[in-house]
C-alpha positions as CSV (number, residue, x, y, z in Angstrom):
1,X,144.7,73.2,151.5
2,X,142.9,74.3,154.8
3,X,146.2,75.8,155.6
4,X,145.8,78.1,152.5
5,X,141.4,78.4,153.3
6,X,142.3,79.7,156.7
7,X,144.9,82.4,155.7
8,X,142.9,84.1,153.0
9,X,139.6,82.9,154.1
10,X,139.0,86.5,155.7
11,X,139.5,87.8,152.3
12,X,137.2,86.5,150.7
13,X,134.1,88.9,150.7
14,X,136.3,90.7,149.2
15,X,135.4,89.4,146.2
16,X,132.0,91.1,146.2
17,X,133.6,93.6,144.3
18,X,134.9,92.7,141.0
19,X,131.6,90.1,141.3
20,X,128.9,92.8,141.5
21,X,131.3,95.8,139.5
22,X,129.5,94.6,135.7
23,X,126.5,94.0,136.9
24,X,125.7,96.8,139.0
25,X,127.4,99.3,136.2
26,X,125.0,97.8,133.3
27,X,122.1,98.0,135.8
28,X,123.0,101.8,136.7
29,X,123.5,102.8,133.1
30,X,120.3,101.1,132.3
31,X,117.8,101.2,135.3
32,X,118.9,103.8,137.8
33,X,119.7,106.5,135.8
34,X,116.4,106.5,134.0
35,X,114.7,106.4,137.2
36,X,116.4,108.7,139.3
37,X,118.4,111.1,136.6
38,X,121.8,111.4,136.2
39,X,124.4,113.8,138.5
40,X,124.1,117.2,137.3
41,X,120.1,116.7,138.3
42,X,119.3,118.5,141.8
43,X,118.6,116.2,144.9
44,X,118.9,112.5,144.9
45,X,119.9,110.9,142.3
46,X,122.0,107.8,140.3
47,X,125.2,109.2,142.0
48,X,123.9,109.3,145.8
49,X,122.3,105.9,145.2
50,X,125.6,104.4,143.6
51,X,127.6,105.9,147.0
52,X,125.1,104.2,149.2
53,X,125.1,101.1,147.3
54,X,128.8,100.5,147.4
55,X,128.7,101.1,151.1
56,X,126.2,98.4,152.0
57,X,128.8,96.2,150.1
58,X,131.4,97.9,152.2
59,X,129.5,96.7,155.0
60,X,128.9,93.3,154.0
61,X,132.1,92.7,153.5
62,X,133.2,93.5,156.8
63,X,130.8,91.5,158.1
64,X,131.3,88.7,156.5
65,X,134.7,88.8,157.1
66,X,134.3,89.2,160.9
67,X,131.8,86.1,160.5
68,X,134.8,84.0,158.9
69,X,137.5,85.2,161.4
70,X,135.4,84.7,164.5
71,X,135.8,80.5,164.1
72,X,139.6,81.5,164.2
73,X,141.8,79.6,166.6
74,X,144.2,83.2,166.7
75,X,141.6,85.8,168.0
76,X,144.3,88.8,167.1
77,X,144.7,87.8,163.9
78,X,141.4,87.3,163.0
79,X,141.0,91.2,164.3
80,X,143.9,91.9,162.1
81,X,142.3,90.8,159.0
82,X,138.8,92.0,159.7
83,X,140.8,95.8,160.0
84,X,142.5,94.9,157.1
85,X,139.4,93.9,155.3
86,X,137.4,96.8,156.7
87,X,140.6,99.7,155.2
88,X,140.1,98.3,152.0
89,X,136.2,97.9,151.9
90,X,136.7,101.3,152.0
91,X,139.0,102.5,150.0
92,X,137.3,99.8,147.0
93,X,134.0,101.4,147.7
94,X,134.8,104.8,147.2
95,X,137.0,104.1,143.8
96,X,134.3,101.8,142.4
97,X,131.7,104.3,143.2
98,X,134.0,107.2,142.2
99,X,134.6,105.3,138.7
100,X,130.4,105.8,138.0
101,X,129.8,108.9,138.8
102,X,127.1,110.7,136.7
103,X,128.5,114.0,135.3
């Protein structure tokens, strides 16, 4: 079992995103939108605060994962999977934020 804990423990923030995708879409439909207007309003709005949003999860996940693989007895692999984690941060931020844009 800590075999299994230490090859996908650098993973796990990971997991910020399907956690915080229902949530923060029923909050943006309801909240943000309301206060800030939707995309085709001039200036900043529920689509610029959505972007940011899912790149301070971005960033949290990294860190998080660099957090977990600094303990990590291989020092290369821990850099391995932080990379890894940080590609697909990413490339998950800018499809979740892609998938609520305001038109």
């Amino acid at each position: 079992m800590k075999k299994i804990i230490s090859v996908f423990g650098s993973f796990t923030p990971l997991l910020l995103y399907p956690i915080l995708f229902i949530p923060y879409s029923f909050i943006n439909s309801k909240v943000i939108v309301n206060i800030l207007g939707c995309g085709c309003e001039e200036g900043f709005n529920a689509n610029h605060f959505t972007r940011i949003f899912w790149g301070v999860v971005a960033v949290a996940a990294i860190v998080l994962s660099a957090l977990i693989t600094r303990k990590s007895e291989n020092k290369f692999r821990g850099i391995v999977d932080t990379v890894l984690v940080a590609v697909i941060s990413v490339i998950l931020s800018y499809y979740f934020s892609a998938l609520m844009m305001w038109k």
